[in-house]
C-alpha positions, 0 to 999 in steps of 0.5 A: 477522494482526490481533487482536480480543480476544485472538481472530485475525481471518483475513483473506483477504489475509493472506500470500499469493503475493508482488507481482510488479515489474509487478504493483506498477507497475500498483499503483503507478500508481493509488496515486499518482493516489489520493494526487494527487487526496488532496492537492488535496483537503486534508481532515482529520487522518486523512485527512492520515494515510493519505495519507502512508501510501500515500505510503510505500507508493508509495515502496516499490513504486517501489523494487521496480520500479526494482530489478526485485523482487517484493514480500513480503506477509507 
C-alpha cells in the first residue's frame, strides 16, 4: 500500500486474486511490445528506468508461464 503522509492511500489493485499463467502470457505479450517499441525510441533517464523495470517484469512473468504458476499480487 503506498503511503502519503503517513496517511494509507488504497488503491483498488491492492492485492487481490492472483494472475493466472494465461492471464500473465497475455500480459506478457503486450509488455514486451511496449518495452520493444520503448527501446527503439531511447529517451530520457526515467524513461530508461521504466523500461528496465518492465523489462524484469516480463522476466517475471515469463517465468511463471514456463513453470505453469500463477503470480502473486500482494
Amino acid at each position: 500500500m503506498c503511503s502519503t503522509s503517513g496517511v494509507n492511500a488504497h488503491h483498488p489493485d491492492d492485492g487481490g486474486d492472483d494472475l493466472s499463467p494465461a492471464e500473465c502470457a497475455s500480459i506478457l505479450v503486450r509488455l514486451e511490445a511496449i518495452t520493444d517499441q520503448c527501446a527503439w525510441e531511447g529517451g530520457d533517464q526515467l524513461l530508461q528506468q521504466h523500461t528496465e523495470d518492465a523489462c524484469q517484469m516480463a522476466g517475471v512473468l515469463r517465468l511463471c508461464v514456463e513453470k505453469d504458476v500463477p503470480l502473486a499480487l500482494l
